[in-house]
N, C-alpha and C positions, 0 to 999 in steps of 0.2 A: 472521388469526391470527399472534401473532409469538411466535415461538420463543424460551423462555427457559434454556430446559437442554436437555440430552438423557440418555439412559438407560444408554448405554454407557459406562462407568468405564475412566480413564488406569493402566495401568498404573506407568507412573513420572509424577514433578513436570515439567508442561509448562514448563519454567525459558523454553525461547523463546519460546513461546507469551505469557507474562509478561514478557520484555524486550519484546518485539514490541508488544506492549499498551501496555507503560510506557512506549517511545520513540514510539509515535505520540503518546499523552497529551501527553509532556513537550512536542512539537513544536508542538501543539495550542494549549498554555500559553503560549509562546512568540509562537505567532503571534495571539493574544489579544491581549497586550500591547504590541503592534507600535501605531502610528499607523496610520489608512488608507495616506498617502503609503510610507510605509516598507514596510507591508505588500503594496502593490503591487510593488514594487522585488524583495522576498524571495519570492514565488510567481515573477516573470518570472525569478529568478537560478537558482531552485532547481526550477520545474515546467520539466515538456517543454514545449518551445514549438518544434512539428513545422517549420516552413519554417527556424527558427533552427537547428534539429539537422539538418536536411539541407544546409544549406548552407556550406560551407566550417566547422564547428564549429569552437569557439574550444576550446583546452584544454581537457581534461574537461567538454565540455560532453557527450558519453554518460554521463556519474557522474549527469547529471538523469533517466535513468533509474533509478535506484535512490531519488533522493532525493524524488522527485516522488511517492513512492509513502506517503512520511511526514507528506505537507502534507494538508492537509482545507480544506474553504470554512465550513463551518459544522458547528454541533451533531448535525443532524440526519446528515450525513453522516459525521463521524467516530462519533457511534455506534452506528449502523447497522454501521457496518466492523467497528468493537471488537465487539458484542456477535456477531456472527456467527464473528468469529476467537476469542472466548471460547469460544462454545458447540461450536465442532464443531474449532478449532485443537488442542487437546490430545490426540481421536486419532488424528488425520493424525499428528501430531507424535509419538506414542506408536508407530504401525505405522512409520514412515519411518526414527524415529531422529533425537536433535536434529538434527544436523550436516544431514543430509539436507533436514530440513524445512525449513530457514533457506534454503536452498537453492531448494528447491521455490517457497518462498512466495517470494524477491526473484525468480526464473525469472518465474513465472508473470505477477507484478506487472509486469518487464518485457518479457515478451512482449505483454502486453495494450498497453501505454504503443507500441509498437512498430506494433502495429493500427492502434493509432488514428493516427498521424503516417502510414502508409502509405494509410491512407482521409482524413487531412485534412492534408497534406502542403506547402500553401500556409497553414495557420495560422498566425497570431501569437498566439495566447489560450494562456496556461499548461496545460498539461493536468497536473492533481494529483490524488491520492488513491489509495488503495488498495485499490477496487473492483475490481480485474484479479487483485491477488494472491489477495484474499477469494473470489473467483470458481473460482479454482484450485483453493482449500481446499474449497470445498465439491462440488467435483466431485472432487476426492479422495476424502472425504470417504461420499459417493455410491457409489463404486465401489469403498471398501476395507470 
């Protein structure tokens, strides 16, 4: 069964909730229209790539924490993400308070990103997507 609404009503306009939505889309679009070669280059610049983050880090190379969280591999996986930070993002975001939520959800995203390089910490493969934040939300979610 997959979930396409839910029942309980936002008190106010989930504005992050909708930039949140809009800048994975747009990055999504972006990395569309990339070449494979280039495309490669732009996941390994921008995903965690756990042995490259533990190891003497180059300049902002912890910002791939945050960013890594905006990249997707495919359809299937970018909306899976959207559609669940659609359906239940607006009351987390409504109970928390925007500021909070934006918050919440990049925490979450990297703490997850942070899991994984401490369980695969000799990796070199990008880790991307925003299954760790989505994750968050809906155990927020859950519990609010």
């Amino acid at each position: 069964m997959l979930p396409l609404k839910d029942t309980v009503q936002a008190r106010s306009l989930p504005f992050v909730t909708i930039a949140l939505i809009g800048a994975n889309a747009l990055v999504f679009l972006i990395e569309l229209r990339l070449p494979p070669a280039l495309l490669a280059d732009f996941l390994w610049l921008l995903g965690v790539v756990p042995a490259r983050l533990l190891s003497a880090p180059l300049p902002g190379e912890w910002l791939t924490l945050i960013t890594a969280q905006f990249l997707h591999s495919d359809w299937l996986h970018i909306l899976s993400n959207l559609l669940a930070l659609y359906i239940f993002g607006d009351n987390v975001e409504d109970r928390l308070g925007h500021a909070r939520f934006l918050v919440f959800y990049l925490l979450c995203g990297t703490i997850s990103e942070l899991v994984h390089t401490w369980f695969n910490y000799t990796s070199f493969i990008p880790a991307i997507g925003a299954s760790g934040a989505i994750s968050g939300i809906l155990a927020a979610y859950l519990v609010l």
